[in-house]
C-alpha positions as CSV (number, residue, x, y, z in Angstrom):
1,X,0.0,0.0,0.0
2,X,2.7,2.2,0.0
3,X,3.2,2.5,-3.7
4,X,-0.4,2.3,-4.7
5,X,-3.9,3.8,-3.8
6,X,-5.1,1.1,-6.2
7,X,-4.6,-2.1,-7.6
8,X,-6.0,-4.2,-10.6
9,X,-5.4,-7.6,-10.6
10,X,-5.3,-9.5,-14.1
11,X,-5.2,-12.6,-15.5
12,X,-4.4,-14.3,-18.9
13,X,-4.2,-10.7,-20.3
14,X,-7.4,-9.6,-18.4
15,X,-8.4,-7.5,-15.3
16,X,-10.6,-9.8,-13.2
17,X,-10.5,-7.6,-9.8
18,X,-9.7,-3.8,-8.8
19,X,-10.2,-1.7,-6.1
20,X,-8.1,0.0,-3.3
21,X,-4.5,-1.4,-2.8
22,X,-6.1,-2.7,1.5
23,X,-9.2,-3.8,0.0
24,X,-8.0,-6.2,-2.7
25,X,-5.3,-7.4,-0.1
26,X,-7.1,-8.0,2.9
27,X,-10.2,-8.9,1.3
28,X,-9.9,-10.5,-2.2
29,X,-13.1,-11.4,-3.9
30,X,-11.7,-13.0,-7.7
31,X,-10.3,-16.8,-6.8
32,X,-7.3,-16.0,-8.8
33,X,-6.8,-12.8,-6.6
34,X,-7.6,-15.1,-3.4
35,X,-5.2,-17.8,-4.3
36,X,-2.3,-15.0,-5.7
37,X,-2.6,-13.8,-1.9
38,X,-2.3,-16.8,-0.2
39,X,0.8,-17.6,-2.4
40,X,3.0,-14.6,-0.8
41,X,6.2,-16.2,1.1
42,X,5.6,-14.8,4.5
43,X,8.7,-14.8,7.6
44,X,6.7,-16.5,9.6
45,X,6.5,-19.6,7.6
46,X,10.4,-20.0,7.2
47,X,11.0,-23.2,5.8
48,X,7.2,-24.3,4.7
49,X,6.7,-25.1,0.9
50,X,4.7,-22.0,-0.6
51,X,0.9,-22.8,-1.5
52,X,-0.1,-23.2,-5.1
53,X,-2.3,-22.3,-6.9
54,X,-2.8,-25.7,-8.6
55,X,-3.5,-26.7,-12.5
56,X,-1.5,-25.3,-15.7
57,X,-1.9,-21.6,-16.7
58,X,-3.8,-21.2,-19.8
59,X,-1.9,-20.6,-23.2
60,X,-1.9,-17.0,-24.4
61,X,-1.7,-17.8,-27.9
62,X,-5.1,-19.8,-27.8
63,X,-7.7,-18.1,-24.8
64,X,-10.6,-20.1,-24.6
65,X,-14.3,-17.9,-24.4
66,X,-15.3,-17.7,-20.9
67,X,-13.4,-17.1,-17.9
68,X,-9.4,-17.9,-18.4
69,X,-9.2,-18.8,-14.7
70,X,-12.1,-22.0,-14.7
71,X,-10.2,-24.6,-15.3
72,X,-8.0,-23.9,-11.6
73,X,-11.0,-22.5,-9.8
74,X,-12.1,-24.4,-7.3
75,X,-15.5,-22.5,-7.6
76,X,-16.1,-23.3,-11.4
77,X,-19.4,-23.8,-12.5
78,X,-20.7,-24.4,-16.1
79,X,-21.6,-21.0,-16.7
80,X,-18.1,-20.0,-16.1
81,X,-17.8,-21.2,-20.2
82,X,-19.6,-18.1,-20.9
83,X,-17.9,-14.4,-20.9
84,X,-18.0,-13.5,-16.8
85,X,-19.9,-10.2,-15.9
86,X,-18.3,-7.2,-13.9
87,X,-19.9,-6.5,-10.6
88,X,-19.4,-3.9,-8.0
89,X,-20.0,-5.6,-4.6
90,X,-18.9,-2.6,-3.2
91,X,-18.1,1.0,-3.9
92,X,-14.7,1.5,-5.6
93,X,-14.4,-2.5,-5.9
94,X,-14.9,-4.4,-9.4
95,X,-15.0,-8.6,-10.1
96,X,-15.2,-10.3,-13.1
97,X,-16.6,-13.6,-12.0
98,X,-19.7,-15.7,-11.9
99,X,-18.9,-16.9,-8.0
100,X,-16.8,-14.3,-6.2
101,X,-15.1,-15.6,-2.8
102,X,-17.2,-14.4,0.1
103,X,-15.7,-12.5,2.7
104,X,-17.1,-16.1,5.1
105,X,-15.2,-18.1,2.6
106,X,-11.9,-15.8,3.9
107,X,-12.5,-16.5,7.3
């Protein structure tokens, strides 16, 4: 937060989350965002293997229709094949995604 009022998050060449820098960090709403997160070394873990987010990032050169990050998401439904909408959960926030992590799923 000290470089950055703001942050967008993307993925395979698109944004899927913005919104202020303490906001997307503390409480991230796009899977991808959630499991970028929870992928940050920390001191505190000295010597624990980093988590993962699993499955193969998609190919650039050949993006599928729908959203990029499905095929990893542990939330994927079958409507996640079609083009995810942008919603505003909350003032200055944005998500592209059919099944946003709930601030009860963070907890």
């Amino acid at each position: 937060a000290a470089l950055a009022d703001r942050i967008a998050v993307m993925y395979a060449g698109r944004i899927v989350e913005t919104g202020s820098t303490d906001d997307v960090i503390d409480r991230p709403l796009h899977p991808y965002t959630h499991g970028l997160i929870g992928s940050v070394p920390s001191h505190n873990k000295r010597g624990e293997r980093l988590t993962q987010i699993p499955g193969m990032t998609p190919s650039l050169l050949n993006i599928q229709p729908g959203c990029a990050f499905r095929a990893r998401c542990f939330y994927a439904k079958p409507e996640c094949a079609n083009e995810p909408p942008e919603t505003s959960p909350a003032p200055d926030r944005k998500v592209r995604c059919f099944h946003p992590v709930s601030e009860a799923a963070l907890t």
